[in-house]
N, C-alpha and C positions, 0 to 999 in steps of 0.2 A: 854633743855637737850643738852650737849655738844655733836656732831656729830667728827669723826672722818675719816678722808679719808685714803685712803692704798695705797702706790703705789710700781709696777707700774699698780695697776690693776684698779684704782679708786673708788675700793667699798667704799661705806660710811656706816658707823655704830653707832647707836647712844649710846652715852656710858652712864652709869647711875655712881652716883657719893657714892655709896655702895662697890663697886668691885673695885681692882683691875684692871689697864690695860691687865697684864697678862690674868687673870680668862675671861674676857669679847672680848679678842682677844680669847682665847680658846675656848670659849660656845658657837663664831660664825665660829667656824669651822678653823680659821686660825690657822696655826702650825708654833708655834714661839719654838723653840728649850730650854728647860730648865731642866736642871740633878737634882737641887734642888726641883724643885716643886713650883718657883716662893719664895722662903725663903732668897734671897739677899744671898747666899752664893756659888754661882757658876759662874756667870756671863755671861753668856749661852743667857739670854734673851734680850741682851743690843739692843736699838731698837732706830733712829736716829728722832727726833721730829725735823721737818722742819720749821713747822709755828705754831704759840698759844702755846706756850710753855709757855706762862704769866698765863693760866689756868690752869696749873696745880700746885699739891700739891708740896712741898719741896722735895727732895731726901730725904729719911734717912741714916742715920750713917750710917748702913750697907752699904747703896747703892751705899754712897760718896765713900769709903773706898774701893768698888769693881771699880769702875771709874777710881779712882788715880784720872789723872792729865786730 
């Protein structure tokens, strides 16, 4: 199970591969700011992946599209 660290606070979370980062950073109590409801149309939740970012899933359209550049 992929584990996740937070900083600056160091908590580690283990994340299941079902969910959403959004939903699984919510359900453990962390408040990530988002108007949409996690729906890629606000861009409210954009969150900086330091290391392993090789394990994660692709953006989607919507996502790239909220990013730009």
């Amino acid at each position: 199970m992929p584990k996740l660290t937070l900083q600056p606070s160091g908590d580690v979370l283990e994340l299941n591969e079902s969910d959403g980062l959004l939903k699984q950073l919510t359900d453990a109590g962390v408040k990530i700011k988002s108007s949409c409801g996690g729906h890629a149309t606000c861009g409210d939740c954009v969150v900086l992946v330091k290391e392993g970012g090789t394990c994660m899933t692709a953006p989607t359209f919507e996502e790239l599209r909220l990013l730009g550049n």
